[in-house]
Backbone and ligand atoms as CSV (ligand in chain L), in Angstrom:
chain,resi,resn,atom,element,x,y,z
A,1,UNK,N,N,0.843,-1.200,0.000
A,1,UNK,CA,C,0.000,0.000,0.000
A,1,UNK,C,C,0.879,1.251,0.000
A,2,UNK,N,N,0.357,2.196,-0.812
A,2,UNK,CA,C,1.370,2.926,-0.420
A,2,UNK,C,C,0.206,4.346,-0.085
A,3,UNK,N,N,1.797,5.455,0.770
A,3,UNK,CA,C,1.448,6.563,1.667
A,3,UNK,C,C,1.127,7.534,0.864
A,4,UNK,N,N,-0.141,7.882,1.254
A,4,UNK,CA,C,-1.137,9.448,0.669
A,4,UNK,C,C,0.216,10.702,0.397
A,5,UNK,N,N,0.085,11.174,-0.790
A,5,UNK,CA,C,1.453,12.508,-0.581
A,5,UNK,C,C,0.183,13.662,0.338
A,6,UNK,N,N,1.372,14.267,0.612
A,6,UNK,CA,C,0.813,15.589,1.639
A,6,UNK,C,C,1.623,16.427,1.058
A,7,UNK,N,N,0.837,17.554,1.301
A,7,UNK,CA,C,1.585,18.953,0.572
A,7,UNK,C,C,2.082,19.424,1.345
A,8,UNK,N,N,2.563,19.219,2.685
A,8,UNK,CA,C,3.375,20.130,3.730
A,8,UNK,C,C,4.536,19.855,3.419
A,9,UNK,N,N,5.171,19.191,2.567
A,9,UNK,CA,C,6.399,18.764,2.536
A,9,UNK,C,C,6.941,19.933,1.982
A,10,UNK,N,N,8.515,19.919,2.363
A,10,UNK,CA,C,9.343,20.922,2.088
A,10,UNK,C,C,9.232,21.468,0.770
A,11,UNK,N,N,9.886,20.619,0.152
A,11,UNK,CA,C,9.383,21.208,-1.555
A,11,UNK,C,C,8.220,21.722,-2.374
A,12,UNK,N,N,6.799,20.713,-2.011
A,12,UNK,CA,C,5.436,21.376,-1.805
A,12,UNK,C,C,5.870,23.093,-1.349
A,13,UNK,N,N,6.244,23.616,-0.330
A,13,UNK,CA,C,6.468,25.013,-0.098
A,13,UNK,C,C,7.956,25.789,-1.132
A,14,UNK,N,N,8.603,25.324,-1.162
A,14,UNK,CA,C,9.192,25.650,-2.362
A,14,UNK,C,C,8.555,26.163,-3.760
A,15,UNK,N,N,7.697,24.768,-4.343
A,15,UNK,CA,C,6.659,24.866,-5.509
A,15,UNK,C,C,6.406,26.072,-4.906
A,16,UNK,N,N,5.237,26.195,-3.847
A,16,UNK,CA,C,4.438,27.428,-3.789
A,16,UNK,C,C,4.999,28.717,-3.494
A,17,UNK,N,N,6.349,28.143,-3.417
A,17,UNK,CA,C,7.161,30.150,-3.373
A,17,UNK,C,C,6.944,30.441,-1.930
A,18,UNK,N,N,6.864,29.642,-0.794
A,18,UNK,CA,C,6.661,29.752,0.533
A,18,UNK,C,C,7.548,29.546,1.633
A,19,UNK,N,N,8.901,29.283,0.583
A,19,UNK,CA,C,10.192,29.093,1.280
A,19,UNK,C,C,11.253,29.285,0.191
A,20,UNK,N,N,12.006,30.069,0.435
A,20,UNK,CA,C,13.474,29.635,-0.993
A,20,UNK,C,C,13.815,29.284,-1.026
A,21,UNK,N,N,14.832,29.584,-2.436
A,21,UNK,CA,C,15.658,28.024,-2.637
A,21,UNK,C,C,16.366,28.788,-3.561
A,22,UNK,N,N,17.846,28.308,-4.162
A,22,UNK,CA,C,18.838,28.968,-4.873
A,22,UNK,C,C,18.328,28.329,-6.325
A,23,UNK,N,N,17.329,28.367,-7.316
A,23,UNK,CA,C,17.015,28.366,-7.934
A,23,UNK,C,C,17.964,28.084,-9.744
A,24,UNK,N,N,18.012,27.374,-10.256
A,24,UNK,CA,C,18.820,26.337,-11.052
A,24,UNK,C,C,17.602,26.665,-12.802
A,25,UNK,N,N,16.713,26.159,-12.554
A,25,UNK,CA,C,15.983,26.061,-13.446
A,25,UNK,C,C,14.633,26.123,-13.474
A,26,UNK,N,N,13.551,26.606,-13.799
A,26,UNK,CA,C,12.453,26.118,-14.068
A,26,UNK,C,C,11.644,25.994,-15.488
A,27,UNK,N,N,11.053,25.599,-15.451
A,27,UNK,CA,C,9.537,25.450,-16.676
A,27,UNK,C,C,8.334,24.567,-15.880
A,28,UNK,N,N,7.453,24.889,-16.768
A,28,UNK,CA,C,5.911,24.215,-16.600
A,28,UNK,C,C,6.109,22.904,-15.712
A,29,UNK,N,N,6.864,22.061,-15.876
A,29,UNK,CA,C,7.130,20.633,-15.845
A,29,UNK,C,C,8.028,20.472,-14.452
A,30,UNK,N,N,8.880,21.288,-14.379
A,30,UNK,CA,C,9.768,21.098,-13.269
A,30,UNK,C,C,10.571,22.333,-12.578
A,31,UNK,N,N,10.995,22.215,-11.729
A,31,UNK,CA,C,12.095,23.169,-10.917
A,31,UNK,C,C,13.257,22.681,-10.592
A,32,UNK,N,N,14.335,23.132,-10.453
A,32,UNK,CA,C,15.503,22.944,-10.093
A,32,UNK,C,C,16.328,23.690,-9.510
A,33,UNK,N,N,16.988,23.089,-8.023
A,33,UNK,CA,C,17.514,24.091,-7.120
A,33,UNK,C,C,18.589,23.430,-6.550
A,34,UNK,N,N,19.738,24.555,-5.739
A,34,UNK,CA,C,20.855,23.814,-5.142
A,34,UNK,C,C,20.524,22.653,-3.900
A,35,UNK,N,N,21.018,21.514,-3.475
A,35,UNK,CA,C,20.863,21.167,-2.260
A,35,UNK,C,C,21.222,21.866,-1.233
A,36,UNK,N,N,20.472,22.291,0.176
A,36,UNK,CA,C,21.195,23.008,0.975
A,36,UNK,C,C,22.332,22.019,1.644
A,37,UNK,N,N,22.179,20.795,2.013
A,37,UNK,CA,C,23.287,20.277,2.805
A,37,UNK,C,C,24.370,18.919,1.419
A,38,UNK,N,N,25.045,19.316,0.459
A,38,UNK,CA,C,25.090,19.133,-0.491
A,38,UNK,C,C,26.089,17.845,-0.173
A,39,UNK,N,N,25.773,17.098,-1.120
A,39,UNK,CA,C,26.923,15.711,-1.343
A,39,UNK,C,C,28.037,15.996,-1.787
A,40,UNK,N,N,27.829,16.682,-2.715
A,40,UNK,CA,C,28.918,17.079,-3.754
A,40,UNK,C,C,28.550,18.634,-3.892
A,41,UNK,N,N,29.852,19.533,-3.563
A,41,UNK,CA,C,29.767,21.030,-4.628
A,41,UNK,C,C,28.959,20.861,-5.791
A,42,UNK,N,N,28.060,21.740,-5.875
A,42,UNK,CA,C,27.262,21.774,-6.608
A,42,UNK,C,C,25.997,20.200,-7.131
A,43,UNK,N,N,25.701,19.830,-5.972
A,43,UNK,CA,C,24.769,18.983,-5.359
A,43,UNK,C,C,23.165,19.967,-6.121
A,44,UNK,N,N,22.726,19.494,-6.846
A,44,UNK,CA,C,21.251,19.875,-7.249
A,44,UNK,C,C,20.598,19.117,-7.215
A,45,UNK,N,N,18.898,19.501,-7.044
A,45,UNK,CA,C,17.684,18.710,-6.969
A,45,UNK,C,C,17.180,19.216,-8.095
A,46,UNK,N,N,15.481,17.971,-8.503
A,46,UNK,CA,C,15.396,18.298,-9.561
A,46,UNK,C,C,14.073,17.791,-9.651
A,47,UNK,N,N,12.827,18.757,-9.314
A,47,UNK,CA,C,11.676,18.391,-8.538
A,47,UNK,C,C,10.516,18.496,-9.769
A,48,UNK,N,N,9.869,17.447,-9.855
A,48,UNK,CA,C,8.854,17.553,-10.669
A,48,UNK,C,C,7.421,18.276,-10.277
A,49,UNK,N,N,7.082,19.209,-11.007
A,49,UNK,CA,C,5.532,20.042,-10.238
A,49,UNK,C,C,4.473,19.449,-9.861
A,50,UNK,N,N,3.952,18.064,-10.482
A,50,UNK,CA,C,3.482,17.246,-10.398
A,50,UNK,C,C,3.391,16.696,-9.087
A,51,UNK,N,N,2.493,16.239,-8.487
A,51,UNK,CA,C,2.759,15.781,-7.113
A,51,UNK,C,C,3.009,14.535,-6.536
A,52,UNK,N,N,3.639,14.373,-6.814
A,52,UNK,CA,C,3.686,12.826,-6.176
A,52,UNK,C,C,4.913,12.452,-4.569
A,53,UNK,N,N,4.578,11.125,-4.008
A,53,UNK,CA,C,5.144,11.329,-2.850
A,53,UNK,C,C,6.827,10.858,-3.073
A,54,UNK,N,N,6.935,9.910,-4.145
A,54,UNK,CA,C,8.029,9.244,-4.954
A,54,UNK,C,C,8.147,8.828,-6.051
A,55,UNK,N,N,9.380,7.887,-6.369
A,55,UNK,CA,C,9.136,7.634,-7.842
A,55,UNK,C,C,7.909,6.507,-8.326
A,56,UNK,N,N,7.726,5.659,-7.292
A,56,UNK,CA,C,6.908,4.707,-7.061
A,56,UNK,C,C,5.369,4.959,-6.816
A,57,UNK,N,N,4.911,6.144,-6.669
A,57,UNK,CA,C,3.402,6.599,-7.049
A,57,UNK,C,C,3.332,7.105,-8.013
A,58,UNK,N,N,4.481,7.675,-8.450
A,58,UNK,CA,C,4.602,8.872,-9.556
A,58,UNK,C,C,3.652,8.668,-10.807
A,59,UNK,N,N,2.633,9.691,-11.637
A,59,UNK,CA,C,2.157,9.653,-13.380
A,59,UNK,C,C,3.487,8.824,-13.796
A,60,UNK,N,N,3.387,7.935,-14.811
A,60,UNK,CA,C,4.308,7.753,-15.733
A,60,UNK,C,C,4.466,8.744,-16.862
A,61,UNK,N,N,3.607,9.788,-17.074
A,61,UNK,CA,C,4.052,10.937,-17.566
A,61,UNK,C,C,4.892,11.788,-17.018
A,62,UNK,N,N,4.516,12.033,-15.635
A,62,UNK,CA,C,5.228,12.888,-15.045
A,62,UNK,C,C,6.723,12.211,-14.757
A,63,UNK,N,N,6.801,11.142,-15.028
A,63,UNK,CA,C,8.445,10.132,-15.063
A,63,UNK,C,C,9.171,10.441,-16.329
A,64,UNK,N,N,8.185,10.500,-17.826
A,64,UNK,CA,C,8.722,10.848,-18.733
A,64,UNK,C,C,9.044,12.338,-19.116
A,65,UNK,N,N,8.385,12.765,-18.300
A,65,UNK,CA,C,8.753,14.732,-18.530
A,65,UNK,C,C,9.701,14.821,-18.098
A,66,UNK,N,N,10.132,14.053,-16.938
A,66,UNK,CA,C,11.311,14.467,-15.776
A,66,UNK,C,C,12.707,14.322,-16.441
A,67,UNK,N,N,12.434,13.117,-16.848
A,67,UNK,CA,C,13.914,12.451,-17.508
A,67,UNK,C,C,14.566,13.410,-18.871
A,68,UNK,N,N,13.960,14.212,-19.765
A,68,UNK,CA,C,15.048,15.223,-20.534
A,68,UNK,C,C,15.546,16.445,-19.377
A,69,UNK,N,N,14.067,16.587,-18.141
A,69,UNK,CA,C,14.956,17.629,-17.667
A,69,UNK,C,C,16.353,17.373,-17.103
A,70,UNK,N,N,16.139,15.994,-16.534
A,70,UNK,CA,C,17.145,15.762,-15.753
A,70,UNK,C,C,18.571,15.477,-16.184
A,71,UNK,N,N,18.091,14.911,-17.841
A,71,UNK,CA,C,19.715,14.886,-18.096
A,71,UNK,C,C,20.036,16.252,-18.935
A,72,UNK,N,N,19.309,17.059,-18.797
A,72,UNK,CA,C,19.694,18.418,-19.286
A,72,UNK,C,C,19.939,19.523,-18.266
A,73,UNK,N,N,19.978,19.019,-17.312
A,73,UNK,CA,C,20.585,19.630,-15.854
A,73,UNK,C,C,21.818,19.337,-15.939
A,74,UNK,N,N,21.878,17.778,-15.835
A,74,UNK,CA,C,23.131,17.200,-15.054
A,74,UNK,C,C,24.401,17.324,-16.053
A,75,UNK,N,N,23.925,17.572,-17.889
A,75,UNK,CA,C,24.844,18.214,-18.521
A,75,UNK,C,C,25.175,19.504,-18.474
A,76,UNK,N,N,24.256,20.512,-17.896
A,76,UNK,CA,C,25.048,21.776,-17.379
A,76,UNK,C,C,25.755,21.786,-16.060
A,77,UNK,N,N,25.799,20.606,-14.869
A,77,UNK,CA,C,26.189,20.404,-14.102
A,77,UNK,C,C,27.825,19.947,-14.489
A,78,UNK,N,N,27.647,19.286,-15.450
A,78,UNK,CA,C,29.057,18.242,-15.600
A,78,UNK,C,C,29.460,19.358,-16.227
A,79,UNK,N,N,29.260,20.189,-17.120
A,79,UNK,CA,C,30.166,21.639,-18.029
A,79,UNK,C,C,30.220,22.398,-17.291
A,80,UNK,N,N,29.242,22.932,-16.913
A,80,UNK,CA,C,29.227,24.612,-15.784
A,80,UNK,C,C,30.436,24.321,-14.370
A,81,UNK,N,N,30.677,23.194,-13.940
A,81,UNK,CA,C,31.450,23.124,-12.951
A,81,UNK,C,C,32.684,21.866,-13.396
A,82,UNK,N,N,32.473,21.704,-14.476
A,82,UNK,CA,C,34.157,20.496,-15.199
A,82,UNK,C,C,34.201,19.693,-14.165
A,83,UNK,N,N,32.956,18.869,-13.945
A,83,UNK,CA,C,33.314,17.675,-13.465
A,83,UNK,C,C,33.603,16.318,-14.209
A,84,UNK,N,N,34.466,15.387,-13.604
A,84,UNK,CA,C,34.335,14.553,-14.549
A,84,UNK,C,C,33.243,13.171,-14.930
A,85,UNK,N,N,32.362,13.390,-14.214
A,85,UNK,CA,C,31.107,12.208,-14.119
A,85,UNK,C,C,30.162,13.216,-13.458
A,86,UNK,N,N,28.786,12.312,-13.699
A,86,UNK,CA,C,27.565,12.960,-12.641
A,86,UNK,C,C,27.220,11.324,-12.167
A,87,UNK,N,N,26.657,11.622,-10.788
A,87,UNK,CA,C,26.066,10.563,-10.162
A,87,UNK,C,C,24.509,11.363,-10.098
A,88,UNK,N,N,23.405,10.198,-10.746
A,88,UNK,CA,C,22.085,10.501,-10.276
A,88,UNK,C,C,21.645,9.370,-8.891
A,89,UNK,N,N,21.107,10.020,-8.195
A,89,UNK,CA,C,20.281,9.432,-7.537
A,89,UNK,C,C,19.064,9.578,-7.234
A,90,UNK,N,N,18.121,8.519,-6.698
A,90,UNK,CA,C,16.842,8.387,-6.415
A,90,UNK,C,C,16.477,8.093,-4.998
A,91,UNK,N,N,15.523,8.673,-4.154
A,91,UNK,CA,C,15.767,7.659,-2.840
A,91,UNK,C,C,14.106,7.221,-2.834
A,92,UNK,N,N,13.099,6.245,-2.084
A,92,UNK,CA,C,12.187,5.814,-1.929
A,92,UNK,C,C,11.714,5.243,-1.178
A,93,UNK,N,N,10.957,6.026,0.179
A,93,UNK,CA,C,10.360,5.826,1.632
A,93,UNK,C,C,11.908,5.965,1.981
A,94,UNK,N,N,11.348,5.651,3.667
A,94,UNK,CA,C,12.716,6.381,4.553
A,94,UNK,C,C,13.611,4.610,4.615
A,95,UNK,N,N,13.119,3.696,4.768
A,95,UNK,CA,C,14.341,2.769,4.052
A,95,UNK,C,C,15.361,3.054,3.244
A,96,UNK,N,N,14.923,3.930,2.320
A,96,UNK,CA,C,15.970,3.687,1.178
A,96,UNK,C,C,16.729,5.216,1.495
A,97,UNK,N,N,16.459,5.881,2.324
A,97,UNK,CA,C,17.163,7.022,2.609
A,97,UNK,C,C,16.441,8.435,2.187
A,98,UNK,N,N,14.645,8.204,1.729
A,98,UNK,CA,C,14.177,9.196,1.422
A,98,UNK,C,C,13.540,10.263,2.776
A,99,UNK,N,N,14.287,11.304,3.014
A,99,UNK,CA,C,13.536,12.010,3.916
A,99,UNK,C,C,12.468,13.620,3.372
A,100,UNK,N,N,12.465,13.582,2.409
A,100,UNK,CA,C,11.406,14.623,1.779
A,100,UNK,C,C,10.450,13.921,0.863
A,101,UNK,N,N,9.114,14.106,1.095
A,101,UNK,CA,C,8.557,13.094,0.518
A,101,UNK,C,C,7.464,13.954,-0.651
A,102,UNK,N,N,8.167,14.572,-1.308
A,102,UNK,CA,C,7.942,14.844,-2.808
A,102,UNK,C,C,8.904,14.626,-3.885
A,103,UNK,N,N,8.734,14.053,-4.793
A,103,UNK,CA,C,9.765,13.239,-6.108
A,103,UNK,C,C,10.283,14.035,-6.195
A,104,UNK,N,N,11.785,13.569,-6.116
A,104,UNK,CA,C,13.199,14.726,-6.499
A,104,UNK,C,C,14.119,13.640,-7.061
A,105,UNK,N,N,14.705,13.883,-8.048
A,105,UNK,CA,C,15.785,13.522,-8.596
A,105,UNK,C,C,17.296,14.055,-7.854
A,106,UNK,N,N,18.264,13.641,-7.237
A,106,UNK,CA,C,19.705,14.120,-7.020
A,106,UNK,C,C,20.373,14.444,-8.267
A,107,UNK,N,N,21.173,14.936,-8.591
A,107,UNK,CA,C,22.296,15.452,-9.490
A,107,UNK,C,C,23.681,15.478,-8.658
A,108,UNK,N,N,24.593,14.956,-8.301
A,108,UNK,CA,C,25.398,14.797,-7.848
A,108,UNK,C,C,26.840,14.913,-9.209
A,109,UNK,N,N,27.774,15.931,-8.962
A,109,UNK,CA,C,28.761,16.078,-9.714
A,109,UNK,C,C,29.906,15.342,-9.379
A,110,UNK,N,N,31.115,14.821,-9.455
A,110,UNK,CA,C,32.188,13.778,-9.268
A,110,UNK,C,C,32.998,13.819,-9.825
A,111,UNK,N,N,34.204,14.192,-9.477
A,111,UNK,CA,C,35.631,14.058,-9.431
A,111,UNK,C,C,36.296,13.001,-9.202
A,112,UNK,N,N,37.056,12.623,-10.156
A,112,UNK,CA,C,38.145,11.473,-9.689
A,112,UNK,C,C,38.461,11.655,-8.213
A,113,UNK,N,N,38.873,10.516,-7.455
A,113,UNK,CA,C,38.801,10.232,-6.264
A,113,UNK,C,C,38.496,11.328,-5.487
A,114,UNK,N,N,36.830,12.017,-5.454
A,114,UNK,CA,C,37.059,13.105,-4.462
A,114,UNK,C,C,34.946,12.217,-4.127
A,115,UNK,N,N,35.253,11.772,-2.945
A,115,UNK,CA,C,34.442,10.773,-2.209
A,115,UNK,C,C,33.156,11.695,-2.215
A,116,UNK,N,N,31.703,11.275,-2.084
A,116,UNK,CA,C,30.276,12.136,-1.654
A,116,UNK,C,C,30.652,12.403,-0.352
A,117,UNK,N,N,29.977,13.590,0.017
A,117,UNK,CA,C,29.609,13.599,1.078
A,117,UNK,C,C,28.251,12.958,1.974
A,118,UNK,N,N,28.366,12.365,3.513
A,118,UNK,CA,C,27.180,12.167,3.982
A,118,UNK,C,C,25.753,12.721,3.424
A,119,UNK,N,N,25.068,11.570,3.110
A,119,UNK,CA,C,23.158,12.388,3.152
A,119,UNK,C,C,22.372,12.780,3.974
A,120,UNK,N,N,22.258,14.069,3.277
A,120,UNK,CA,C,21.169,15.197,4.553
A,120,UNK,C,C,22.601,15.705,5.918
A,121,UNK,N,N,23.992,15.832,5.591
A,121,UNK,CA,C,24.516,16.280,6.549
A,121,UNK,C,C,24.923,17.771,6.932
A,122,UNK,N,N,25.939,18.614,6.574
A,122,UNK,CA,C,25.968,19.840,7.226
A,122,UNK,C,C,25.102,20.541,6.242
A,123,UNK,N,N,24.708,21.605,6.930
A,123,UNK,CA,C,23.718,22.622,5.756
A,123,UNK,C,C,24.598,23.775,5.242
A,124,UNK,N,N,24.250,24.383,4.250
A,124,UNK,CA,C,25.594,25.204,3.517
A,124,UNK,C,C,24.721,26.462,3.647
A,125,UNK,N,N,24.745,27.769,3.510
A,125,UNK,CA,C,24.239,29.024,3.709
A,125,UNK,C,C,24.374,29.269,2.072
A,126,UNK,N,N,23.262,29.909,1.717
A,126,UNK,CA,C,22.481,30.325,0.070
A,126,UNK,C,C,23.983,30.591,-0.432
A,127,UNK,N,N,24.583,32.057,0.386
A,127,UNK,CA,C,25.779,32.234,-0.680
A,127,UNK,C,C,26.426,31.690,-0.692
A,128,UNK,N,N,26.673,30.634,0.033
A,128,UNK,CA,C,27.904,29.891,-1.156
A,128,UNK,C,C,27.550,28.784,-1.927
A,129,UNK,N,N,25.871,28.812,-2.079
A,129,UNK,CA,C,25.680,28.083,-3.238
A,129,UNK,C,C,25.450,28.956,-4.673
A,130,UNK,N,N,25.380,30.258,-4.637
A,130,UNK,CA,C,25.089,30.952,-5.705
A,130,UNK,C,C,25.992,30.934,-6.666
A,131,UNK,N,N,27.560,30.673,-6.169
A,131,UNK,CA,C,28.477,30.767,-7.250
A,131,UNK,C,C,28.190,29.697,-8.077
A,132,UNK,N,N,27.917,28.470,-7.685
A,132,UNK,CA,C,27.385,27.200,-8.135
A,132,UNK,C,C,26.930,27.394,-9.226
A,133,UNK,N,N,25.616,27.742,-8.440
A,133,UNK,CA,C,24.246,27.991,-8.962
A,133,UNK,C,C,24.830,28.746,-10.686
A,134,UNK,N,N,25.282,30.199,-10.465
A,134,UNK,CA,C,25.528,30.525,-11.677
A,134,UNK,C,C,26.290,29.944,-12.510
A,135,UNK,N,N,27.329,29.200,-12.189
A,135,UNK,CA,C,27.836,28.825,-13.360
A,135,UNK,C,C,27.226,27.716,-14.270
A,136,UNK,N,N,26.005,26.911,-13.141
A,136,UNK,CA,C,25.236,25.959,-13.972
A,136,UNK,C,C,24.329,26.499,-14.771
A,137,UNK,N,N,23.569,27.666,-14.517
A,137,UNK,CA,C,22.676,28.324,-15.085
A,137,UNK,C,C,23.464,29.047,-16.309
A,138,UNK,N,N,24.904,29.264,-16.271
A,138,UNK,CA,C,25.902,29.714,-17.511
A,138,UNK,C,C,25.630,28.763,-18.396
A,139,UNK,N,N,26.002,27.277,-17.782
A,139,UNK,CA,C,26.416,26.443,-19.063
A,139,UNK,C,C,25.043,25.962,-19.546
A,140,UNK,N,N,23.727,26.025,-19.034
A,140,UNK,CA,C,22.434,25.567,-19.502
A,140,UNK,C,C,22.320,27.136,-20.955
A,141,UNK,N,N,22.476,27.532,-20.306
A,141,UNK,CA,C,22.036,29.113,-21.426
A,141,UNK,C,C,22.994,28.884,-22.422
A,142,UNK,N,N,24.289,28.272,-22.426
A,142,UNK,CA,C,24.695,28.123,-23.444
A,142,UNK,C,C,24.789,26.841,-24.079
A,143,UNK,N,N,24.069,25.722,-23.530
A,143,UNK,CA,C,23.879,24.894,-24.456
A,143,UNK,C,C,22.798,24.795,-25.725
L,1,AMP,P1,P,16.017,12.642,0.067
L,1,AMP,O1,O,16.708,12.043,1.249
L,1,AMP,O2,O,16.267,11.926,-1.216
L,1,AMP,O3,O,14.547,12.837,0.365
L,1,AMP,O4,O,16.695,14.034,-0.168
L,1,AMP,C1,C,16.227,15.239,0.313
L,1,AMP,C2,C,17.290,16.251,0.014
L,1,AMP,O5,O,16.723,17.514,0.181
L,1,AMP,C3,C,18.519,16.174,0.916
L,1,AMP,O6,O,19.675,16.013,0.116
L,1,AMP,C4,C,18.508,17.513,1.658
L,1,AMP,O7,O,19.790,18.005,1.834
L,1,AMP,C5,C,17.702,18.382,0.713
L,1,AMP,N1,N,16.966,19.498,1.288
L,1,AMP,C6,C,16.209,19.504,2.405
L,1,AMP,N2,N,15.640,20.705,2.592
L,1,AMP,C7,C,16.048,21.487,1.552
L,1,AMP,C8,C,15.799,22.839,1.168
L,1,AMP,N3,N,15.027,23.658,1.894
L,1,AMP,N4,N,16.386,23.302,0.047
L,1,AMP,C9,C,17.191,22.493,-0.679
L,1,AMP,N5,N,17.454,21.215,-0.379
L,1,AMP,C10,C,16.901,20.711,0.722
């Protein structure tokens, strides 16, 4: 069986502009913003408007909208900051390590031997995700 989504969730207030967020991308379909407590420099989420609680209730439309955004993020992620790989991740219920329970995609950037950081650990303050932020929003505008 699975759990009813609720709109109190963090991102739910995000969507509604009721909390900020260092802001990456949007359109009709999706939003995209820095992580505050990030895995990796330049750690982004990548939230579908659509509501669902995970990937596992999710429209299968709203699965297929997600997926150009997402690899059209994670290629301004891998250019805008010259990393050499992206790691995506997914998490689903709090087993699997999900603690926000509206569908988000991870974007995780990766460097030869330079390890993730812990999930959900220190929180980073907006500005020093903005430098991030812009240079991903550089390399999307110029792709
Ligand atoms: P998950 O464990 O997959 O549900 O991931 C939730 C992610 O959301 C974690 O990586 C948190 O660091 C991140 N997060 C929580 N609150 C915020 C917020 N207000 N803005 C940006 N990221 C957040």
């Amino acid at each position: 069986m699975t759990t009813p989504y609720e709109d109190s969730n963090i991102f739910a207030k995000i969507l509604r502009r009721e909390i900020p967020c260092v802001k990456v991308y949007e359109d009709d379909v999706a939003i995209a913003f820095m992580d505050v407590m990030p895995q990796a420099d330049g750690h982004v989420l990548v939230v579908p408007k659509a509501p669902s609680r995970n990937f596992l209730d999710a429209d299968p439309a709203t699965l297929a909208a997600l997926a150009p955004r997402v690899q059209k993020i994670a290629r301004a992620v891998k250019d805008g900051l010259g990393a050499d790989g992206i790691t995506i991740m997914q998490f689903n219920e709090p087993a699997s390590g999900q603690t926000v329970f509206h569908l988000h995609v991870h974007i995780l950037p990766r460097w030869e031997g330079v390890e993730l950081r812990r999930h959900s650990g220190d929180m980073v303050k907006a500005d020093a995700l903005v430098p991030l932020r812009d240079r991903i929003v550089a390399a999307l505008e110029a792709a």
